[in-house]
C-alpha positions as CSV (number, residue, x, y, z in Angstrom):
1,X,-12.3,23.1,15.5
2,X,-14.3,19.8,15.7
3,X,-17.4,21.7,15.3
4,X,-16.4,23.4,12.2
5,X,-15.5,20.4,11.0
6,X,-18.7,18.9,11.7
7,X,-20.5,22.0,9.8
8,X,-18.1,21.7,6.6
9,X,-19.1,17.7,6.7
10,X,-21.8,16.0,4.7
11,X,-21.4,13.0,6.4
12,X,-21.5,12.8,10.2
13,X,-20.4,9.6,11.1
14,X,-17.3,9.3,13.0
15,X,-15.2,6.6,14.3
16,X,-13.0,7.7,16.9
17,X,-9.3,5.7,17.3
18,X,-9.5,5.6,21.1
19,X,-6.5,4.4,22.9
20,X,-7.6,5.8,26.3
21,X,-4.7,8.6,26.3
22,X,-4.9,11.8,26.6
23,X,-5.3,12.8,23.2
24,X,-8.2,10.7,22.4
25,X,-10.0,10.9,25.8
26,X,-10.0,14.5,24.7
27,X,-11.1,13.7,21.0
28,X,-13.8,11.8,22.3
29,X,-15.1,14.2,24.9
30,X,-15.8,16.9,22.7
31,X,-17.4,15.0,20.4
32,X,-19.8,13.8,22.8
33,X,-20.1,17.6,23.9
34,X,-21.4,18.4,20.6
35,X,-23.5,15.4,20.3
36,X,-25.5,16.8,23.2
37,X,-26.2,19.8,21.1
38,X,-25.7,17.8,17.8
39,X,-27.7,14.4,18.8
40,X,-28.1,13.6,14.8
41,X,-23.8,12.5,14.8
42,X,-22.8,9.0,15.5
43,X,-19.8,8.0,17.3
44,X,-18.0,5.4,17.3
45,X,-14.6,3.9,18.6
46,X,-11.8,1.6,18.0
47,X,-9.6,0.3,20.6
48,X,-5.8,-1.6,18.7
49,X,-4.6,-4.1,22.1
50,X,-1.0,-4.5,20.5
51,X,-0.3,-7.3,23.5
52,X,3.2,-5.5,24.4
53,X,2.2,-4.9,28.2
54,X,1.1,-6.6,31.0
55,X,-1.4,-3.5,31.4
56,X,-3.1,-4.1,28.3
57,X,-6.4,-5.6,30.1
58,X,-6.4,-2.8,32.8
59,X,-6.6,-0.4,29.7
60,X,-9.3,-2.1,27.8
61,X,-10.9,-1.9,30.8
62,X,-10.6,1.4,31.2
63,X,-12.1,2.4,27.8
64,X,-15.0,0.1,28.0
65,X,-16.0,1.7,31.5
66,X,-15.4,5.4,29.6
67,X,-17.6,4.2,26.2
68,X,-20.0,2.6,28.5
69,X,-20.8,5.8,30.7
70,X,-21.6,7.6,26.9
71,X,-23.0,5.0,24.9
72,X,-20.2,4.8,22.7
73,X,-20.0,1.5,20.8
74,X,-16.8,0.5,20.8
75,X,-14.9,-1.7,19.3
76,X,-11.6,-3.6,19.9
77,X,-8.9,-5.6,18.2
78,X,-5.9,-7.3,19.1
79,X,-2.8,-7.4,17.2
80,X,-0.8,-11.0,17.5
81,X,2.1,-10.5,20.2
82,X,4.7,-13.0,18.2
83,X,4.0,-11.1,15.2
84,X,4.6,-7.6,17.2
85,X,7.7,-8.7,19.3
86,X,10.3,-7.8,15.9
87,X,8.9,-5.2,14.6
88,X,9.4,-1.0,14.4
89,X,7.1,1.9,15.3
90,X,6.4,2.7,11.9
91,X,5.7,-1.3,11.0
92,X,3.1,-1.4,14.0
93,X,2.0,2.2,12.9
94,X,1.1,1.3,9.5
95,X,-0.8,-2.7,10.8
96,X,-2.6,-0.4,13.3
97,X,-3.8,1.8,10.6
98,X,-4.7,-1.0,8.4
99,X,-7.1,-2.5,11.2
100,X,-9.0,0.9,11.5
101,X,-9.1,1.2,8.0
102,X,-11.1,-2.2,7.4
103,X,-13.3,-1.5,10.1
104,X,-14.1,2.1,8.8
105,X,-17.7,1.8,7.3
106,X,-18.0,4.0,4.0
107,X,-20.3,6.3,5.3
108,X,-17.7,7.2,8.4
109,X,-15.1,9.7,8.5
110,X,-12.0,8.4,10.7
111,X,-11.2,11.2,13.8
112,X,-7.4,11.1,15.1
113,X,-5.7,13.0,18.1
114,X,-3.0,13.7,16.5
115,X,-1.2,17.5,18.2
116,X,0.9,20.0,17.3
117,X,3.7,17.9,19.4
118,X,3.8,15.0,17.1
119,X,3.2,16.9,14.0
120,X,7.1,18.3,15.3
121,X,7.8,15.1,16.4
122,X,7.3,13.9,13.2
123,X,9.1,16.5,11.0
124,X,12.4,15.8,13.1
125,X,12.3,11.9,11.9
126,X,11.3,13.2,8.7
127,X,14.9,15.4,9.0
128,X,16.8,12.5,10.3
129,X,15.8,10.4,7.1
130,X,16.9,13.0,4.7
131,X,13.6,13.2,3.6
132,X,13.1,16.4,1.0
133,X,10.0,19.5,1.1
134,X,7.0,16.0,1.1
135,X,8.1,14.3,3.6
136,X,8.4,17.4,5.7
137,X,5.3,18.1,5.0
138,X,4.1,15.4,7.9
139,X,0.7,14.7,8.7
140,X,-1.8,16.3,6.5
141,X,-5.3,17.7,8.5
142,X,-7.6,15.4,6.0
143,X,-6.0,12.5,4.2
144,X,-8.2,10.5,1.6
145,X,-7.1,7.1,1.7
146,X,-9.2,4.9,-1.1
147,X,-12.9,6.0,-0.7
148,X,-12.2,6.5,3.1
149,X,-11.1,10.0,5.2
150,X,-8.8,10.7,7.9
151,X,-9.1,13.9,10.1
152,X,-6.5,15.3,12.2
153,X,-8.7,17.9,14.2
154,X,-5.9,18.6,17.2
155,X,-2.9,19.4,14.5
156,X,-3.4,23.3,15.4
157,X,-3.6,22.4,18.7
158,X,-0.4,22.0,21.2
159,X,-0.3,18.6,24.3
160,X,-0.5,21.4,26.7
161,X,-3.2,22.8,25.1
162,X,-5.0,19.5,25.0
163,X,-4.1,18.8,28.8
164,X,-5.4,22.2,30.3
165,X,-8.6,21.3,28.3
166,X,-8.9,17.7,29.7
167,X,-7.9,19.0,33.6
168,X,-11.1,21.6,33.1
169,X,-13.0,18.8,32.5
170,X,-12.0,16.6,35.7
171,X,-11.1,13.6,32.6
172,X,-9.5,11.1,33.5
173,X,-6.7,9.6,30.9
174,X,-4.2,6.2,31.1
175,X,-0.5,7.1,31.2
176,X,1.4,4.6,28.5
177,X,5.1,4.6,30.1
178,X,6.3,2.8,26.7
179,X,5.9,6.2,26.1
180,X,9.3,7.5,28.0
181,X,11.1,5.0,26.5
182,X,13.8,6.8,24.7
183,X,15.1,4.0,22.9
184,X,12.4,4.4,21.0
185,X,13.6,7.5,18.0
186,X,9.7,9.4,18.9
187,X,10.7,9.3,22.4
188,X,14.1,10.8,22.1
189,X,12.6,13.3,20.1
190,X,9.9,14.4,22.6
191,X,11.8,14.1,25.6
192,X,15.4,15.0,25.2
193,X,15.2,17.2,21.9
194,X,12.0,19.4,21.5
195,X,11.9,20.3,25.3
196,X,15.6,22.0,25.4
197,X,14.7,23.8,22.2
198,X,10.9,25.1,23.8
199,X,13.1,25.9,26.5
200,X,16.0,28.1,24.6
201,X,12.8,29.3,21.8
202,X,9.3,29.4,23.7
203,X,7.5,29.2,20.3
204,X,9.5,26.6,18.6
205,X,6.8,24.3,18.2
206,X,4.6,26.9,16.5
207,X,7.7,27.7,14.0
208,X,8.0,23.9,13.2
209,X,4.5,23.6,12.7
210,X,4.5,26.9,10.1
211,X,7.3,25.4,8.2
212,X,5.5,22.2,8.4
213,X,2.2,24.1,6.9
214,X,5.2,25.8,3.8
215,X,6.5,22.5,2.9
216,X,3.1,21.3,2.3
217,X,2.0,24.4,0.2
218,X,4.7,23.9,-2.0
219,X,4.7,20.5,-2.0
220,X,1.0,20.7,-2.8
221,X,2.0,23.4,-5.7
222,X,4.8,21.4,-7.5
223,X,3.0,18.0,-7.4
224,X,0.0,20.4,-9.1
225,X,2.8,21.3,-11.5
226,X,4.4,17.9,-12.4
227,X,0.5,16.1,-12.3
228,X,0.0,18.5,-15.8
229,X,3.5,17.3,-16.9
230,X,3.5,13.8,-16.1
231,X,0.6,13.0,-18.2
232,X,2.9,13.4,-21.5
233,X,4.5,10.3,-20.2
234,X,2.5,8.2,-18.2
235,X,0.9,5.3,-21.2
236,X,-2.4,3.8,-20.9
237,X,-1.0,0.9,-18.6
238,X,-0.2,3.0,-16.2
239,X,3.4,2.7,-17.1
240,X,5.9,5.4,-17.3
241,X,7.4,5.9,-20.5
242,X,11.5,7.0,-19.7
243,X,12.1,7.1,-23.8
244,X,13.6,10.8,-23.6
245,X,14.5,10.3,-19.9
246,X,18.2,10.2,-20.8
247,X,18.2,13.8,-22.6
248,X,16.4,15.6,-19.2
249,X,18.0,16.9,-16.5
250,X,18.6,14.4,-13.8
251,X,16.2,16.9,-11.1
252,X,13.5,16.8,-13.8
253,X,13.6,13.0,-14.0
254,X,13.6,12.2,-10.0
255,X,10.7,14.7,-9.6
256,X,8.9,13.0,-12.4
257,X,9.5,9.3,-11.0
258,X,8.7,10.8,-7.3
259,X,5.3,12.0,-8.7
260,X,4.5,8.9,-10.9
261,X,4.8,6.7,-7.6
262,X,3.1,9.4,-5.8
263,X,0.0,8.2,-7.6
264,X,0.4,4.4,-7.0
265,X,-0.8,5.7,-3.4
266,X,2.0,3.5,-1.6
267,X,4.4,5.5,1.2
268,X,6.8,8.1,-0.6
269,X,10.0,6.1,-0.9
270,X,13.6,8.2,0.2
271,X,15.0,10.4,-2.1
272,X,18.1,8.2,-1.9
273,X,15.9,5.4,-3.2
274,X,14.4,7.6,-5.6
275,X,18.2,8.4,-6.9
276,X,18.8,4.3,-6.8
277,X,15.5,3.9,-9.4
278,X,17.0,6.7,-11.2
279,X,20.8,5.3,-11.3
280,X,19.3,1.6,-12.4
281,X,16.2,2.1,-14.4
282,X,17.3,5.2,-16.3
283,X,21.3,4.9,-16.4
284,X,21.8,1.2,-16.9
285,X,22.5,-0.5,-20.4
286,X,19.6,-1.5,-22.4
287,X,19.6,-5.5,-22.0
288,X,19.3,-4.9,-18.0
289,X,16.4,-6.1,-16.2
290,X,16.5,-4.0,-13.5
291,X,14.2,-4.2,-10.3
292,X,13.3,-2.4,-7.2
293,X,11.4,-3.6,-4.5
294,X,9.3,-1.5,-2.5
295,X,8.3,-3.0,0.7
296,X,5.6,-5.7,-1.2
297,X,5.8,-4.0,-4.7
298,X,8.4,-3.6,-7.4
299,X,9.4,-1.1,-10.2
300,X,10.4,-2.9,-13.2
301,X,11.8,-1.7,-16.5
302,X,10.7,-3.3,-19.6
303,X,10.8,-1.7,-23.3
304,X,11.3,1.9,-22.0
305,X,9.2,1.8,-19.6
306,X,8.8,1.5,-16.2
307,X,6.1,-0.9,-14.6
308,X,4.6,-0.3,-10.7
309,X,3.6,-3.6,-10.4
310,X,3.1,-6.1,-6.8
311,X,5.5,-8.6,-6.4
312,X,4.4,-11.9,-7.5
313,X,4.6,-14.9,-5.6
314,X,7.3,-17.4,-6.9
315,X,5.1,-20.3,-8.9
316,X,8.4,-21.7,-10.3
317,X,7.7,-25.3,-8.2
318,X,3.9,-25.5,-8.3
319,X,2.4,-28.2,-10.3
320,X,-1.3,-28.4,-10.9
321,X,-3.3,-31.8,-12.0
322,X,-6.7,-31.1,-13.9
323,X,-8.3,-34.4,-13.3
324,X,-12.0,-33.4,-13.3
325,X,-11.6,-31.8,-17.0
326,X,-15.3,-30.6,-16.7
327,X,-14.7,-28.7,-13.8
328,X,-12.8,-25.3,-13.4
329,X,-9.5,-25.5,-12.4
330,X,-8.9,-22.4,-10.0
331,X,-5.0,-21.1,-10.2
332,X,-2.8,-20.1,-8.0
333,X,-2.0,-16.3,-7.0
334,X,-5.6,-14.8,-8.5
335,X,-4.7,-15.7,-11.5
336,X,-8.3,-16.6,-12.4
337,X,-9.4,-20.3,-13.9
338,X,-9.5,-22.9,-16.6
339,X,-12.3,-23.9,-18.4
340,X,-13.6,-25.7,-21.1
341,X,-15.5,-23.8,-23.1
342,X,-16.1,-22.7,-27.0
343,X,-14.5,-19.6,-26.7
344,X,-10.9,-20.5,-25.7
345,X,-8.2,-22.0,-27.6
346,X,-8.2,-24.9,-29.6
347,X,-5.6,-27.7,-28.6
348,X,-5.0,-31.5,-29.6
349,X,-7.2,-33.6,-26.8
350,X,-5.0,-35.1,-24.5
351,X,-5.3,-39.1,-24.5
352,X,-7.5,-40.8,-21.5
353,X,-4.3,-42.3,-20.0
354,X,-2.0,-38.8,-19.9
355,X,-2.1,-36.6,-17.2
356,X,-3.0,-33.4,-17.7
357,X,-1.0,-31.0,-15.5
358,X,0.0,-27.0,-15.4
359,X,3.1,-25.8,-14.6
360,X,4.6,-22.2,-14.4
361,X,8.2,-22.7,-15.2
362,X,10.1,-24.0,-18.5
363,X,13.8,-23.7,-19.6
364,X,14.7,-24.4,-23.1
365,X,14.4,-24.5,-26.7
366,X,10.7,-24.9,-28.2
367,X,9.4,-25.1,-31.3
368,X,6.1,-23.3,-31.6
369,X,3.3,-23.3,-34.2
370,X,4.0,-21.4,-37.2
371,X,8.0,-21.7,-37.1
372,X,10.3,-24.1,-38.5
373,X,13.3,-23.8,-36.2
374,X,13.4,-23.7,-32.2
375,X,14.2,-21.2,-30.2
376,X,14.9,-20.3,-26.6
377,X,11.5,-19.9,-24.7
378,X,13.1,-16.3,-23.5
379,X,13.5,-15.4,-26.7
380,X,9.7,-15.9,-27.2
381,X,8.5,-14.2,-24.7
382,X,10.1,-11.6,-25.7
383,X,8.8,-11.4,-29.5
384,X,5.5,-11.9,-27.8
385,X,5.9,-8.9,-25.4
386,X,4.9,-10.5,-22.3
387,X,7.3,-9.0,-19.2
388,X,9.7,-10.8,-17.1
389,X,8.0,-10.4,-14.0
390,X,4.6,-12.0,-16.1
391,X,6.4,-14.8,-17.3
392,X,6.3,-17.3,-14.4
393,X,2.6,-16.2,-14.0
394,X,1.1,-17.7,-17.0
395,X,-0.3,-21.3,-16.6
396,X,1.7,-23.6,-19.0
397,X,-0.4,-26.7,-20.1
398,X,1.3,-30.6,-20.0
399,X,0.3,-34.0,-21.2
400,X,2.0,-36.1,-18.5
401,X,5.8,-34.0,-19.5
402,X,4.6,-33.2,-23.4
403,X,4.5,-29.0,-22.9
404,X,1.4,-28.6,-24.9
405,X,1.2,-24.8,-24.8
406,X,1.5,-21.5,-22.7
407,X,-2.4,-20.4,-22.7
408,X,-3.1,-17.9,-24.5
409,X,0.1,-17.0,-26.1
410,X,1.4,-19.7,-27.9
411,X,0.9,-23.5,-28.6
412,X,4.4,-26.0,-29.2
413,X,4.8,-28.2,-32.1
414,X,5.2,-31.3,-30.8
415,X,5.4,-34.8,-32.0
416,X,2.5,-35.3,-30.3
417,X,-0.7,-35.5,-32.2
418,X,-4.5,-36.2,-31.9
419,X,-7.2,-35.7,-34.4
420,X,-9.9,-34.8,-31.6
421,X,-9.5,-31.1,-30.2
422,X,-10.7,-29.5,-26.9
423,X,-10.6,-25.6,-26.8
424,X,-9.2,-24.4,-23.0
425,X,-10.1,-20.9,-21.9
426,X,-8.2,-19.0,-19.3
427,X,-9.7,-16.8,-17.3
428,X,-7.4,-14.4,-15.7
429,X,-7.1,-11.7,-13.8
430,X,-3.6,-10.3,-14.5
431,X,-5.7,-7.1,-15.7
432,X,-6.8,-6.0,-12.8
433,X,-4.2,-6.8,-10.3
434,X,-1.9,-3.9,-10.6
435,X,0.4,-5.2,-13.4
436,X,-1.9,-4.5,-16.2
437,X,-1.3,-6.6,-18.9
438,X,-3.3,-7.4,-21.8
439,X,-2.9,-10.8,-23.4
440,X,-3.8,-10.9,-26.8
């Protein structure tokens, strides 16, 4: 399997995530086989120490003594053990990917040991979610994350398979006893569920893994399907618009949302959260300002349309002074700079003995240039389209507590007044960082 993979393969450099178990001990010995036959491949590994046993040094050393004998470079990294102590399998799943992942160069493809037994395994925690056909689906052989590929060469391939391979070969592999820990839901699975149905159904785990390989081809087919649809509705700001959601059918609208955060590349949320998002954002009254929060992102409804956006810190209390007026002033959160330049907007000088501060949070009525009666400052943003979620991002400018203007939306009639001008540019970055505003 490797070496077809290999053939198929521009590229062919590979970094191996070792843990010095069977699976990748196995993994890594047949691709140092075919680099004997192969010698233009390069082969790397990465060792994640997650700190949880007192063993943890005996393994390392294990793997460096097994990279060593094969001129492997390897590589390891240590997860902190008071940020591990709290946290689930999948949570540590998904930081341990993350590591690999920024130490992935681009030219390397990332190699897995993933078997037929956890492909099962993970189609049963799949069932005991609810999840629907995609998340039975389970591991995919080649996933693309970014610019960046996974490879799952062992998913045809059964633990016993792997073993009688390994035992030909005199390997030698450590034995994680975490591992029998049932408390842990992958443990029950592979020790007290899939054995008593291998034993009542000898090729159980063959069936799973067909229906597995089913789910994904219709999965595959119906995402195909709804991609050509979607398009009608999805606007240039990578919003969704949900105008007409309320005259389609309530399937058609879930399978829509499920695909439109399919391609914010983030982990497929429940169905029963996809039926929440559907309840709130499509069913609720019109004045709502609904939200859902997604692990670190949020789906917000604004205008008939639904926003994918990462949640923003809160900048409510943060107060910035702008003494050196020549110099940049660098905000908070990415949200770029302020400068003086000719280019930005003109405002009344402040006076040599007034502070000139920013602030991100203002409640109350304003009067603003071009009007002749105040208003609430919700009320504005509003008529000037800028999003709830964007609101407390925007740098508002103070002379000492004169609110002077929001940059570059609108500037406040005040009684304060000075013949001399100085034009402010803002610099921002609120186009690029996943909500995908445009100021105007």
């Amino acid at each position: 399997m490797i070496k077809e993979i290999i053939k198929k393969l521009k590229n062919k450099s590979f970094l191996i995530a070792y843990s010095g178990g069977l699976d990748s001990t196995v993994l890594l010995h047949q691709l140092i086989e075919i680099k004997k036959i192969t010698p233009d491949i390069k082969i790397r590994a990465i060792y994640i120490n997650h700190n949880l046993t007192l063993l943890a040094k005996k393994w390392i050393k294990h793997c460096k003594k097994h990279c060593k004998i094969y001129q492997i470079p390897l590589t390891i990294k240590d997860i902190d053990i008071h940020q591990n102590k709290n946290k689930t399998e999948e949570q540590l799943r998904i930081k341990r990917y993350s590591i690999i992942y920024n130490h992935l160069l681009s030219e390397e493809i990332l190699l897995t040991g993933h078997h037929m037994n956890d492909q099962c395994e993970t189609f049963f925690l799949s069932l005991k979610r609810g999840s629907g056909p995609t998340g039975l689906s389970s591991m995919s052989f080649e996933t693309i994350l970014g610019n960046k590929t996974i490879i799952r060469p062992f998913l045809n391939k059964t633990k016993k398979e792997l073993e009688l391979w390994a035992n030909r070969k005199n390997l030698k592999w450590i034995e994680d006893f975490s591992n029998f820990n049932i408390n842990h839901d992958r443990n029950y699975i592979r020790h007290n569920i899939i054995p008593v149905l291998e034993k009542r159904w000898p090729f159980f785990l063959k069936n799973c893994f067909r229906t597995i390989k089913i789910c994904r081809k219709e999965t595959i087919l119906l995402n195909d399907l709804l991609l050509e649809k979607i398009q009608n509705f999805i606007k240039f700001d990578n919003s969704l618009n949900i105008k007409s959601f309320q005259n389609i059918k309530k399937e058609t609208c879930t399978a829509f949302i499920r695909r439109w955060i399919r391609l914010q590349t983030i982990k497929m949320p429940s169905y029963k959260n996809i039926e929440c998002i559907y309840h709130q954002m499509i069913l609720s009254r019109k004045d709502a300002n609904p939200k859902i929060v997604l692990d670190e992102n949020e789906i917000r409804r604004y205008k008939k349309s639904l926003y994918f956006i990462k949640t923003p810190p809160i900048l409510n209390s943060t107060f910035l002074f702008w003494h050196k007026k020549n110099s940049k002033l660098i905000l908070p959160n990415n949200l770029g700079n302020l400068t003086q330049d000719n280019q930005g907007m003109s405002l009344p000088k402040p006076r040599k003995n007034q502070l000139v501060n920013i602030r991100f949070q203002y409640e109350g009525k304003i009067l603003i240039l071009g009007r002749d009666k105040k208003r609430k400052i919700k009320k504005i943003w509003q008529e000037k389209n800028i999003p709830p979620w964007l609101r407390n991002q925007i740098p508002l400018l103070f002379y000492n507590n004169i609110f002077i203007s929001a940059l570059g939306v609108f500037i406040v009639n005040t009684k304060y007044t000075n013949k001399k001008t100085w034009k402010i540019s803002w610099k921002n970055d609120l186009k690029s960082n996943n909500n995908k505003f445009l100021f105007y």
